[in-house]
C-alpha beads as a LAMMPS data file, in Angstrom:
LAMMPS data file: protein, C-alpha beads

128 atoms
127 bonds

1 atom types
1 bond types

-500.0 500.0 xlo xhi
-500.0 500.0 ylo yhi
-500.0 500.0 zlo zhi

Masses

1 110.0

Atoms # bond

1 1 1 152.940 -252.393 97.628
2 1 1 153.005 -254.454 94.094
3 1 1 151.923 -258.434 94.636
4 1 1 154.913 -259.512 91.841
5 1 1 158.600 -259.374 91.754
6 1 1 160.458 -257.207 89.761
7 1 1 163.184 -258.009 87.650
8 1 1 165.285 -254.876 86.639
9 1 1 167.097 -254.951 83.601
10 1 1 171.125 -254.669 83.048
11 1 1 170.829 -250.117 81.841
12 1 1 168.848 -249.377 85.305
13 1 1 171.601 -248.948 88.019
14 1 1 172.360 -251.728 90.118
15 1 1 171.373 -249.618 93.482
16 1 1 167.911 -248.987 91.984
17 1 1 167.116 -252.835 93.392
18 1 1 168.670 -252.088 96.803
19 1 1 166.581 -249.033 96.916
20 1 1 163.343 -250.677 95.703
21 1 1 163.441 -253.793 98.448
22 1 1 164.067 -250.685 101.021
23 1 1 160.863 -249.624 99.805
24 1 1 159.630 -253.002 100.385
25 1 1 159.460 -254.137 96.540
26 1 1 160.864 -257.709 95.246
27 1 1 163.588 -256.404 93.492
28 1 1 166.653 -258.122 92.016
29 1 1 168.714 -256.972 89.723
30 1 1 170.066 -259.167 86.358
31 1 1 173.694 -259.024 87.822
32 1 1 172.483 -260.356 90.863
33 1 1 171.221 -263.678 89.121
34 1 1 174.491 -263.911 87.196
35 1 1 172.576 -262.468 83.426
36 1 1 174.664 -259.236 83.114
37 1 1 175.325 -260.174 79.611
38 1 1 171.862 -262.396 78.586
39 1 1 169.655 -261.151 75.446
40 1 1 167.056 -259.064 75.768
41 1 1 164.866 -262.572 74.821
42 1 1 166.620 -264.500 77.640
43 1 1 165.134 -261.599 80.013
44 1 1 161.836 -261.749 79.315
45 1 1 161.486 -265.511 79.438
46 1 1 163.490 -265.633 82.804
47 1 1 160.983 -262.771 84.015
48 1 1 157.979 -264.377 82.379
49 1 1 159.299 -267.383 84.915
50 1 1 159.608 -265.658 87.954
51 1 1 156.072 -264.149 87.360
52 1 1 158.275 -260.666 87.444
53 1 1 157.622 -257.305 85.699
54 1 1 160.802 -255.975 83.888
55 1 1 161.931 -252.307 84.428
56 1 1 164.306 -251.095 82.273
57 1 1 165.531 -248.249 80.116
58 1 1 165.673 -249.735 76.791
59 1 1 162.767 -249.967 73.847
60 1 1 164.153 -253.197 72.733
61 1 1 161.472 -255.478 75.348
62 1 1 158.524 -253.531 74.391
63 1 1 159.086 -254.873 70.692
64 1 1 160.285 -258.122 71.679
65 1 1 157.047 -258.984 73.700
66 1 1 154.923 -257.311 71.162
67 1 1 156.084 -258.740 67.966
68 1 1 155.462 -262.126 69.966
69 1 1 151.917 -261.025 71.305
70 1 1 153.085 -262.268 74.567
71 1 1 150.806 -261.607 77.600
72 1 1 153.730 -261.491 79.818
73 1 1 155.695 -260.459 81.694
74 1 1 154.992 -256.750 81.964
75 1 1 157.359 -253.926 81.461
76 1 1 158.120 -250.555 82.523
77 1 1 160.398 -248.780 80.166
78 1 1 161.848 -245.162 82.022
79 1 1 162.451 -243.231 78.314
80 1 1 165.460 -240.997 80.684
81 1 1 169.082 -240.709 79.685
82 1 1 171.828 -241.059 82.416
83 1 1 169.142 -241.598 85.195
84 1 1 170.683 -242.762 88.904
85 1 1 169.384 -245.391 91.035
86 1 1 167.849 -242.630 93.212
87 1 1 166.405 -240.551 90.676
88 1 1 165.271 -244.037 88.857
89 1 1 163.400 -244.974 91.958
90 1 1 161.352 -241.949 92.410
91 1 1 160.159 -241.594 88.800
92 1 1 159.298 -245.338 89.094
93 1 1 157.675 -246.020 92.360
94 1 1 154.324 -243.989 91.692
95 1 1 154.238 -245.375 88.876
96 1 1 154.171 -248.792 89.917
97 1 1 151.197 -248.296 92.447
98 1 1 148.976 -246.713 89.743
99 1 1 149.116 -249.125 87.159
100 1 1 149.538 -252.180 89.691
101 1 1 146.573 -254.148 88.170
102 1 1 147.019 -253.770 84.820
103 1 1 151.048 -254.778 85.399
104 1 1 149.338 -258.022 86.881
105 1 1 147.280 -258.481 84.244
106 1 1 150.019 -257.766 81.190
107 1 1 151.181 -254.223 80.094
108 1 1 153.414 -251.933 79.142
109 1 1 153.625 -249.047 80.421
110 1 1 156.320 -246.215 79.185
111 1 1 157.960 -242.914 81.069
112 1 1 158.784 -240.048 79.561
113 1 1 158.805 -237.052 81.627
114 1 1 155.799 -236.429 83.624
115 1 1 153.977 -238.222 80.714
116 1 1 152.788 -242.310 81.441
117 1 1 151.219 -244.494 78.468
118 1 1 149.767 -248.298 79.302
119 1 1 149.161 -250.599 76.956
120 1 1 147.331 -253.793 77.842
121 1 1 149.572 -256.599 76.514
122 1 1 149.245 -259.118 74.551
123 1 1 149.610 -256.041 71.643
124 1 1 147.423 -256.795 68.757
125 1 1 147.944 -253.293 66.921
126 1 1 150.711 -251.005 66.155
127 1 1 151.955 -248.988 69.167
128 1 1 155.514 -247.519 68.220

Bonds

1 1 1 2
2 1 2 3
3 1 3 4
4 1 4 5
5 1 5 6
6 1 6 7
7 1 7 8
8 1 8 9
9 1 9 10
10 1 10 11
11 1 11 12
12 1 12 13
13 1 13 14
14 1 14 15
15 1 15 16
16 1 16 17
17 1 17 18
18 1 18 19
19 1 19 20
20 1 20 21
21 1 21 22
22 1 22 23
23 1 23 24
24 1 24 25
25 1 25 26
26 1 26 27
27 1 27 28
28 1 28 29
29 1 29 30
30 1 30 31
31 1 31 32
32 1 32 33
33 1 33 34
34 1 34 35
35 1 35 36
36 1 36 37
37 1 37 38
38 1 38 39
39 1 39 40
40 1 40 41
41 1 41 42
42 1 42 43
43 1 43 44
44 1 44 45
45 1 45 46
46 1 46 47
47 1 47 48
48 1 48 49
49 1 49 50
50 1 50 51
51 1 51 52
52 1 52 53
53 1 53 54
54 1 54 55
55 1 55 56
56 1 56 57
57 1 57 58
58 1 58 59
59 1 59 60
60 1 60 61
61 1 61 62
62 1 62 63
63 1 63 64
64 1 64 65
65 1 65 66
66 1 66 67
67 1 67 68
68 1 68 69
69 1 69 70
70 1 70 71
71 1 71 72
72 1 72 73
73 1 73 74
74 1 74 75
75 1 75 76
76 1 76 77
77 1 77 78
78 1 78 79
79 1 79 80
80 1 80 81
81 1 81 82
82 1 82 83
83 1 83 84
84 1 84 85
85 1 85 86
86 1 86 87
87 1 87 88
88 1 88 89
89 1 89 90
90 1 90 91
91 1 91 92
92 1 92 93
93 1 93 94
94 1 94 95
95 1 95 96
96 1 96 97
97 1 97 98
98 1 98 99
99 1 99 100
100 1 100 101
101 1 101 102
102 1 102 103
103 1 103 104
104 1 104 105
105 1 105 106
106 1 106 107
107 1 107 108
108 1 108 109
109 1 109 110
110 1 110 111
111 1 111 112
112 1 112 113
113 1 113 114
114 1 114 115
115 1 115 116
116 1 116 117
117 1 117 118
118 1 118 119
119 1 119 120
120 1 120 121
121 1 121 122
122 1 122 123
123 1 123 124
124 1 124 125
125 1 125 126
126 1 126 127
127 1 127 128
């Protein structure tokens, strides 16, 4: 199991976190700390305090954090339209346990299909 919380982002379905602490995960969702309706910046700085990795569906934190060369926090960006919690879990959860380490250390790492690029953060070059 992954040594950091995770902080899921207001697109990935609220039962995703429910389904992730069944797994055994530190999951919370952004409704369930009140910031349904926070920026994208408030995110990452609330995640960058809670030491937690962000997963989410939107592009919008990979540029964030990268225009910023911030080191952290990590995300996990699931590139799939109309995704349930269910279906967002078992895409995820692999993933998670394969790039543990270098989500402790500061990455990005992107979904698409059966496809998985990691980035080491902070980004000092073009990845987009």
């Amino acid at each position: 199991m992954i040594r950091f919380p995770l902080l899921l982002d207001q697109g990935v379905p609220v039962d995703a976190a429910n389904l992730l602490r069944e797994r055994g995960y530190r999951a919370t969702h952004v409704s369930e700390i009140g910031m349904t309706t926070h920026s994208d910046a408030e995110i990452i700085e609330a995640a960058a305090q809670m030491h937690s990795a962000i997963l989410t569906l939107d592009a919008d934190f990979h540029a964030l954090i990268a225009v910023q060369r911030l080191a952290r926090p990590s995300v996990v960006r699931l590139r799939m339209e109309g995704c349930r919690a269910e279906a967002f879990v078992s895409v995820v959860a692999p993933v998670l346990v394969r790039y543990e380490q270098e989500l402790l250390s500061g990455a990005f790492v992107s979904i698409r299909g059966s496809r998985v690029t990691c980035h080491l953060l902070p980004i000092t070059r073009a990845i987009f």
